[in-house]
VEXKESE-569730 format. One record per atom (N, C-alpha, C, O): x, z, y. Coordinates in pm, whole numbers, plus 50000, padded with zeros to 5 digits. Layout:
BEGIN
XZY;...
This chain:
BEGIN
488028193647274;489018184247317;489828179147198;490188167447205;490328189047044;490898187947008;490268173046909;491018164046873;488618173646879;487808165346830;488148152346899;488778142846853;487638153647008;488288139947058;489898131847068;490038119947099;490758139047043;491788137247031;492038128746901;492558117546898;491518136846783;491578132546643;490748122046617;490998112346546;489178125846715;488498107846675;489378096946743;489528086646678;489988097746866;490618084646898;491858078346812;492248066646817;492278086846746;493898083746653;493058078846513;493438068446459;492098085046465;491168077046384;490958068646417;491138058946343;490448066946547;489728048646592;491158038246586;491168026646546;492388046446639;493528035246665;493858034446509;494308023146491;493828039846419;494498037246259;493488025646231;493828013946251;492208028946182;491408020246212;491508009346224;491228001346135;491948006346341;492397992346387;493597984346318;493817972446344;494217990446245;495037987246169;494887985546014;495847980345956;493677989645929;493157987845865;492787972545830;492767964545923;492537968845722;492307958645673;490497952445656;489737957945575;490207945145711;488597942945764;488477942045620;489317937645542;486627949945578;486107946845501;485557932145490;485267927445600;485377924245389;484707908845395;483937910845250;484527911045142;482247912545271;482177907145171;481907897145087;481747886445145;481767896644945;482137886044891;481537872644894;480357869144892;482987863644902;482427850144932;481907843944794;482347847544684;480777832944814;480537821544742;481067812044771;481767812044872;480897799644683;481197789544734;480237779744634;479807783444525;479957764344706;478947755344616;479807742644555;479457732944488;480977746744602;481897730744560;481847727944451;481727716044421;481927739944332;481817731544200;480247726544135;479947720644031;479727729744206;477797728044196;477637714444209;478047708044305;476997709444104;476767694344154;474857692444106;474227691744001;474597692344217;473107683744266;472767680044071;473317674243977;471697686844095;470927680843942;470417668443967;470127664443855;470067658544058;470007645044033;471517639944036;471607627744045;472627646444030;473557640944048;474357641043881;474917631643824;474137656343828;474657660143668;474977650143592;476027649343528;473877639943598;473627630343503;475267621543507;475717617943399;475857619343602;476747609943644;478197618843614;479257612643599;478137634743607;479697641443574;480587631143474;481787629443497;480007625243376;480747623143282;481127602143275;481747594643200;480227600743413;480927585443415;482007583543487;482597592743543;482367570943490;483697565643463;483907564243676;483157563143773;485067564843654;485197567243832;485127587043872;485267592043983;484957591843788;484577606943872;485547614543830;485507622943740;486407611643894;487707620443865;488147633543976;487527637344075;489167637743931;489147654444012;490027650544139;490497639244124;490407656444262;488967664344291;488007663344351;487337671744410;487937656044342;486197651244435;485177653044350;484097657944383;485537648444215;484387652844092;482917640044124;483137628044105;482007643144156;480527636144182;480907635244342;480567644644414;481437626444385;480937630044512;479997615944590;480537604944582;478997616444643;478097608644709;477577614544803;476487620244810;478727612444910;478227614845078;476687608245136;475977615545206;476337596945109;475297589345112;473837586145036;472897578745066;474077594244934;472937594544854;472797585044740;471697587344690;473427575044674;473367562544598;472527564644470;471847556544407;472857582744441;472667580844307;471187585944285;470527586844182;470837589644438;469117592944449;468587582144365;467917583544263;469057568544433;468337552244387;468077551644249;467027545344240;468517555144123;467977554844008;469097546843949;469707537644004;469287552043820;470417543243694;470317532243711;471397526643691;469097521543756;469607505843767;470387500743892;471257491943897;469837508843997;470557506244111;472277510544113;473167502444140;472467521744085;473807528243976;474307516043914;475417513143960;473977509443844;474847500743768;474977488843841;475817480043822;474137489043922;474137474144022;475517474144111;476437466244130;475147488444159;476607486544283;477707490644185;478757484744208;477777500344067;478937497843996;479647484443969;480857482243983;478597475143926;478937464843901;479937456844016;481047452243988;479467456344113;479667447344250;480897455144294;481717448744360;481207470044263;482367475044288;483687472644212;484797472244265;483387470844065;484347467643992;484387450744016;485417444643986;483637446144051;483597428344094;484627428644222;485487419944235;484507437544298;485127436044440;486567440244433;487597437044492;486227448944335;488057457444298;489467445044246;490647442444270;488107439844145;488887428044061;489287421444158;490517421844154;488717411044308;489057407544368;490097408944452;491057401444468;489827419144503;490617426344626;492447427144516;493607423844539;492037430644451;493547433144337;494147417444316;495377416944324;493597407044295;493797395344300;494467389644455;495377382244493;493597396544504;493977397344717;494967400144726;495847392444763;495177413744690;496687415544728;498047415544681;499097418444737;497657410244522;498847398644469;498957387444529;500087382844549;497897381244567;498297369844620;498637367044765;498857355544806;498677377544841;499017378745041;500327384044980;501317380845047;500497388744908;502107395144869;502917383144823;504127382244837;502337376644781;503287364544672;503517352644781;504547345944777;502257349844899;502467341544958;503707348145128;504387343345219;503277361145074;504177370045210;505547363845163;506207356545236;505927367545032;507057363544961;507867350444991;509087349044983;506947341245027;507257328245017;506947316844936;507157305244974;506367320344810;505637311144690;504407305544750;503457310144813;504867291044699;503867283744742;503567274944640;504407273844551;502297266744632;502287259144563;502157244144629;501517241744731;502877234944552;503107220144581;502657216944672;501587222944685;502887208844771;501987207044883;501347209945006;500777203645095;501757225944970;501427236945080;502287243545134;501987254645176;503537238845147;504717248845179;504747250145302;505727256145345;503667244845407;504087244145538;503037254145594;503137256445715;501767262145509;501207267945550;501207283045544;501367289245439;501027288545665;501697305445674;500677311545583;499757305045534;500927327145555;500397334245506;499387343145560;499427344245682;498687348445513;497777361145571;496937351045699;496917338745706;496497358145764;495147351045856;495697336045927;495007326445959;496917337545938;497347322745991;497117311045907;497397299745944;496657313545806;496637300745714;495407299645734;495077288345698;494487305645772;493327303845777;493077298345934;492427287945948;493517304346036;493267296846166;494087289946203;493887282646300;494777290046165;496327281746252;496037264046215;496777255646266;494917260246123;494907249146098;495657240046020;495407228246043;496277241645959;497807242945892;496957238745708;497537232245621;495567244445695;495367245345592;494677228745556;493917222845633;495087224245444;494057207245461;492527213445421;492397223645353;491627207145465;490447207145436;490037205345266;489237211545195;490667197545246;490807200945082;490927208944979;490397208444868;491857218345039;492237229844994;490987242645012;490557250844931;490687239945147;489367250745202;488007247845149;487207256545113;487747233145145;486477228645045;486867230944902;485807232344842;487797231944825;487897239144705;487507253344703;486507257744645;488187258744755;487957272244764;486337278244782;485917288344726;485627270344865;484937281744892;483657275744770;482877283544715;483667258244741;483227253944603;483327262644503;482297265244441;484647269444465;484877273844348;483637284644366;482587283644302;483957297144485;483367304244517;481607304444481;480997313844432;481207295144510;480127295844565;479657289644396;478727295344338;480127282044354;479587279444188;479807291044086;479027293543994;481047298444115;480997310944010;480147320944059;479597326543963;479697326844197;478297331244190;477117324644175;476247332644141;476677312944186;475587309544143;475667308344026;474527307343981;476707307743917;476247305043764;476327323243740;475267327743697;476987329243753;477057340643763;475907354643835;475977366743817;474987347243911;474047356843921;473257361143879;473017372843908;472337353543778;471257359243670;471707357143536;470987354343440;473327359243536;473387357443369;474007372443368;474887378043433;472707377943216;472837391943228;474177394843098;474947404243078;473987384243046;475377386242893;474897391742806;473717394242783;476247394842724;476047406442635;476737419542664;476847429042588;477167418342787;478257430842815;477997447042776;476837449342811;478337453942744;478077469642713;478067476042895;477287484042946;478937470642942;478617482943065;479027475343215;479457463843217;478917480143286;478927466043395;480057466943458;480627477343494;480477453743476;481647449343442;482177436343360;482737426043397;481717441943216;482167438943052;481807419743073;480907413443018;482727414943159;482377404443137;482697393842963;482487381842947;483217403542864;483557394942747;482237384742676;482417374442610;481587387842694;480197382642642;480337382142450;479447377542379;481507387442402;481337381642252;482457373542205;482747371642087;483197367842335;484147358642300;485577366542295;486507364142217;485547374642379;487137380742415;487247393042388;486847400842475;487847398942256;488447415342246;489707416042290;489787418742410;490727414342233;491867417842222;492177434742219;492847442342288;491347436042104;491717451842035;490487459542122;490727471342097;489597459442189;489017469642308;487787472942216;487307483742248;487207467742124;486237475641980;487147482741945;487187493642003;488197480141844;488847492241823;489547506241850;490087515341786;489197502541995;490037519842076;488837525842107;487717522442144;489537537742074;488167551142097;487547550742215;487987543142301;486427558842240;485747559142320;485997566842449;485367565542554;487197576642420;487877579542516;489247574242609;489577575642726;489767568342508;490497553042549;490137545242671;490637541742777;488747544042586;487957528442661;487437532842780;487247525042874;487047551042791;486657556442947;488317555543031;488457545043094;489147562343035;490197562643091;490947546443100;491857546843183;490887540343073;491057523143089;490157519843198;490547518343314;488947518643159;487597516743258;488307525343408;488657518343503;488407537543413;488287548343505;489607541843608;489537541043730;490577538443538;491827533443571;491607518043640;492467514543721;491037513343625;490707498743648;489597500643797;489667492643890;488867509343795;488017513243878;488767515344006;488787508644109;489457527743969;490447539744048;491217526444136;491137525744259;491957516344053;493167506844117;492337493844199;492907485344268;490497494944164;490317481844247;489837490044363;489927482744463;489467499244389;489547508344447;490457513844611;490227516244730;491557513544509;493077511244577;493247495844644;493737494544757;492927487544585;493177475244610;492557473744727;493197471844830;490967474744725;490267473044840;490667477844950;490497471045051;491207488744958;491627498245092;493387487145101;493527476045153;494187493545047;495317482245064;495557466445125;496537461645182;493957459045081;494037448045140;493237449645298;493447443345402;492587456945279;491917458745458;493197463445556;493177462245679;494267468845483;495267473745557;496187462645608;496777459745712;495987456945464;497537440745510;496267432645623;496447429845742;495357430845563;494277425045704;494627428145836;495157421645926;494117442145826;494207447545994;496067447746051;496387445746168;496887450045960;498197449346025;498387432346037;498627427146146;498247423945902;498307412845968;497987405746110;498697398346178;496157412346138;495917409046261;496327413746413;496207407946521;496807425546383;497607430746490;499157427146491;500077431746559;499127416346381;500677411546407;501727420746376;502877417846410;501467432546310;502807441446280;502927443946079;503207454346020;502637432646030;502837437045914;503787438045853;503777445145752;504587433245880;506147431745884;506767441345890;507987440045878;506277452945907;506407470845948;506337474945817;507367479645768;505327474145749;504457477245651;505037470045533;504827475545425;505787457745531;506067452645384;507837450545385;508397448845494;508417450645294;509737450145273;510367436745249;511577435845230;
């Protein structure tokens, strides 16, 4: 009896004991050997490090530089986007146009002259067509200088010129998400919430 007494006060301490676990791994800092190649380009910052939910970088280094390209193209844009829904939120207008609203109303409300909208999408549509098979001289995609424009960017180191790049990436980046936001609040009519 006395055995059983002592195994049950064993079993209840026991229970109070601290669970064995043993030891964990983990794969987060592991990055995919078709992926290695990419640790040290521009955009892969901490902590996400490499990350490609979707597979992109299976596609091969030309495809890699293709959508790099079109990303830093879209960043540039979108950053241009949302200086300019901000400036026109503001009230700046230019000559002629002071009567037309900002953000999606200028676009449906009719408000806009046809002039203005056949420029626009002209401009558009001639800077990608002169712009699609001209490969340049650029170093990395992007580099639209072709030869004509430094302003000091040969002379800064090569770690400089990554963290500039990385920064420019990182903010069109930002931009893109920021302007889908003034979009969607614009269209739900509450942006006015959202800007000061």
């Amino acid at each position: 009896m006395k055995t059983v007494i002592l195994a049950t006060l064993i079993a209840g301490a026991a229970a109070f004991a601290p669970a064995q676990s043993g030891v964990r791994t983990t794969s987060l800092n592991a990055v995919p050997e078709a992926d290695a190649q990419y640790t040290d380009d521009i955009g892969v910052v901490a902590p996400l490090g490499v990350w490609d939910p979707s597979g992109i970088l299976a596609r091969g280094p030309e495809e890699v530089a293709r959508l790099r390209e079109l990303e830093i193209k879209h960043g540039r844009i979108a950053m241009l986007g949302v200086v300019g829904y901000l400036t026109t939120y503001a009230g700046v207008r230019l000559p002629g146009l002071e009567d037309v609203p900002c953000g999606w109303a200028a676009v449906t409300s009719g408000d806009l002259p046809f002039e203005v909208a056949g420029q626009f999408f002209a401009t558009t549509i001639m800077m990608e067509m002169f712009n699609r098979d001209n490969a340049g001289t650029g170093q990395f995609p992007g580099d639209y200088r072709n030869g004509y424009i430094d302003f000091g960017w040969d002379k800064q180191s090569d770690a400089w010129k990554k963290n500039k790049r990385t920064i420019e990436l990182n903010q069109g980046r930002a931009a893109q998400m920021g302007l889908l936001g003034l979009m969607f609040h614009d269209a739900l009519g509450n942006v006015a919430d959202i800007l000061p």
